[in-house]
DRENDO-1510 file (C-alpha; in Angstrom, 1 decimal, always signed):
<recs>
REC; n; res; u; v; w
REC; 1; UNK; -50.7; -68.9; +71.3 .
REC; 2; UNK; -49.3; -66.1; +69.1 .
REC; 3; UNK; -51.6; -63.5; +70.3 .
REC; 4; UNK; -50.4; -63.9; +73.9 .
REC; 5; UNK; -46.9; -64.1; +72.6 .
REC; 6; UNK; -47.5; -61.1; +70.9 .
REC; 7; UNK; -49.6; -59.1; +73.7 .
REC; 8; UNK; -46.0; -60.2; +76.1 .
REC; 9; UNK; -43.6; -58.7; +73.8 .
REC; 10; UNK; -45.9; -55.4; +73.3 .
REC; 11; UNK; -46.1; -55.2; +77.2 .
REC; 12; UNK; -42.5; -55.8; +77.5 .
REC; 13; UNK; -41.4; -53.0; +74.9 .
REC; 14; UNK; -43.9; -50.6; +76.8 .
REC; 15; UNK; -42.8; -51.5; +79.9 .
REC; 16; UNK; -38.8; -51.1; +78.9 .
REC; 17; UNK; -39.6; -47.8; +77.0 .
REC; 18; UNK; -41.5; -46.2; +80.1 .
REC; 19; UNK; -38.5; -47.2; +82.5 .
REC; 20; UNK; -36.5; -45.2; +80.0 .
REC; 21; UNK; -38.6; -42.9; +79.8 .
REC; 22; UNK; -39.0; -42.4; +83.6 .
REC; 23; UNK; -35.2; -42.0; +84.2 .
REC; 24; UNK; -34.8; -39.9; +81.7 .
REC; 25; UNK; -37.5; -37.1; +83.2 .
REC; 26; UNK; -36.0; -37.6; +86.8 .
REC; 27; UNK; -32.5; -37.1; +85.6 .
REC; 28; UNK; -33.5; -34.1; +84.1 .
REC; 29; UNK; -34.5; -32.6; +87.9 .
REC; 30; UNK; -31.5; -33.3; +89.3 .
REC; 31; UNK; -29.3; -30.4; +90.1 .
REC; 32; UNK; -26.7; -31.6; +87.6 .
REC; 33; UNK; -29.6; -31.9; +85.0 .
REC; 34; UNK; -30.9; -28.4; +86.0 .
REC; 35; UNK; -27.5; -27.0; +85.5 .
REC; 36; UNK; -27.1; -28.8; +82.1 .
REC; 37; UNK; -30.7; -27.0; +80.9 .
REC; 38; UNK; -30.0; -24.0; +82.4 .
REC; 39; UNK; -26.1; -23.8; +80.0 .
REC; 40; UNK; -28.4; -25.1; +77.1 .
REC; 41; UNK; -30.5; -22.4; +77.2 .
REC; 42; UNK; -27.9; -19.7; +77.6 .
REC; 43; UNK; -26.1; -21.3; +74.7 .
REC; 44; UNK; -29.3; -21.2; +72.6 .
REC; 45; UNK; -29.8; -17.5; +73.5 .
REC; 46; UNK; -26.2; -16.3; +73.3 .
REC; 47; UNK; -27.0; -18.3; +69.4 .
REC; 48; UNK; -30.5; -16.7; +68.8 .
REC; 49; UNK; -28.9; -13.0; +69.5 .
REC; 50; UNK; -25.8; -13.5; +67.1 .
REC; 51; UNK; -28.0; -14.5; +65.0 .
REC; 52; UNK; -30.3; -11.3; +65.7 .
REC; 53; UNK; -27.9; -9.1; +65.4 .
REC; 54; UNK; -26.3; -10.3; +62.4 .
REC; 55; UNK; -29.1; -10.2; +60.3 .
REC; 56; UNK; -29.8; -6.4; +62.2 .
REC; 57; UNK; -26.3; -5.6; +60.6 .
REC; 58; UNK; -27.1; -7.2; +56.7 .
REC; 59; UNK; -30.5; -4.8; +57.1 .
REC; 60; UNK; -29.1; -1.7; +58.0 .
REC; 61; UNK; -26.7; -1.9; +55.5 .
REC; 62; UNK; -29.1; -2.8; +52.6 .
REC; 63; UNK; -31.0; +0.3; +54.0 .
REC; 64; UNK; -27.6; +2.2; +54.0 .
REC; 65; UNK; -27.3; +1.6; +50.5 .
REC; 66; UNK; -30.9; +2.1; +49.5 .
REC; 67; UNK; -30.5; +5.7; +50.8 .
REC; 68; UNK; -27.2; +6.3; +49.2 .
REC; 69; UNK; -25.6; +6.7; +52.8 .
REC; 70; UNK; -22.1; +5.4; +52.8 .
REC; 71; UNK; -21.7; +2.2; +55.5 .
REC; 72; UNK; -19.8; +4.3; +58.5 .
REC; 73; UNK; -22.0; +7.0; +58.6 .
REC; 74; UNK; -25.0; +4.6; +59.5 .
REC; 75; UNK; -22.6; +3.5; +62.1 .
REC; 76; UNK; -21.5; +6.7; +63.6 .
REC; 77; UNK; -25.6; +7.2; +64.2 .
REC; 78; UNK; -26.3; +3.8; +66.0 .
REC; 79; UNK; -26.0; +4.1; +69.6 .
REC; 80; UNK; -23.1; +3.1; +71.4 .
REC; 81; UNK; -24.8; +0.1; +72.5 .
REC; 82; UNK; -25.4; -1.0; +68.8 .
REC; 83; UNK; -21.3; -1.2; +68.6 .
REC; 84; UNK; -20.0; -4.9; +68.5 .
REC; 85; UNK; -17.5; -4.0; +70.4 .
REC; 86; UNK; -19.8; -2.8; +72.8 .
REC; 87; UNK; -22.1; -6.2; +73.5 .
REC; 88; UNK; -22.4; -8.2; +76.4 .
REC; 89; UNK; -21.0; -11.8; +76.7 .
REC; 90; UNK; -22.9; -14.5; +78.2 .
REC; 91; UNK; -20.4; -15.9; +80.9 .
REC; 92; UNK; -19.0; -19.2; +79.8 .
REC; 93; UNK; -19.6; -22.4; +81.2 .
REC; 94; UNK; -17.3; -24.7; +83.3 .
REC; 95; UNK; -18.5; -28.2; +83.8 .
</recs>
């Protein structure tokens, strides 16, 4: 008796967790779950490349100071694209 008892709650707990499951993975390919990827991804990325060029800006200036070069003239030889004030900005998103 315990065994089937036990064999019914295991099936049930499968059975409960796949429905959940299931919902979860069509929910995602909705278009309001596409969206909601899609602005997860673009946060992650906008992250990642802060991140990038942060630790771009820590190694220059340990190589600045490694050659003896004083911090602005490392900057004047950067591109213009190198310039913070010259990065793009993901467009924010409205919900």
């Amino acid at each position: 008796m315990k065994g089937r008892v036990l064999w019914f709650v295991a099936g049930t707990t499968a059975g409960v967790y796949g429905t959940f499951k299931a919902k979860r993975l069509a929910d995602r390919f909705t278009p309001t779950g596409i969206v909601d990827q899609v602005a997860a991804w673009q946060v992650g990325l906008q992250a990642f490349t802060e991140e990038v060029r942060a630790g771009m800006s820590v190694r220059e200036a340990e190589v600045a100071e490694h050659l003896g070069l004083p911090p602005e003239a490392l900057a004047r030889a950067l591109p213009a694209s190198r310039h913070p004030d010259a990065s793009r900005q993901l467009p924010p998103h409205h919900e």
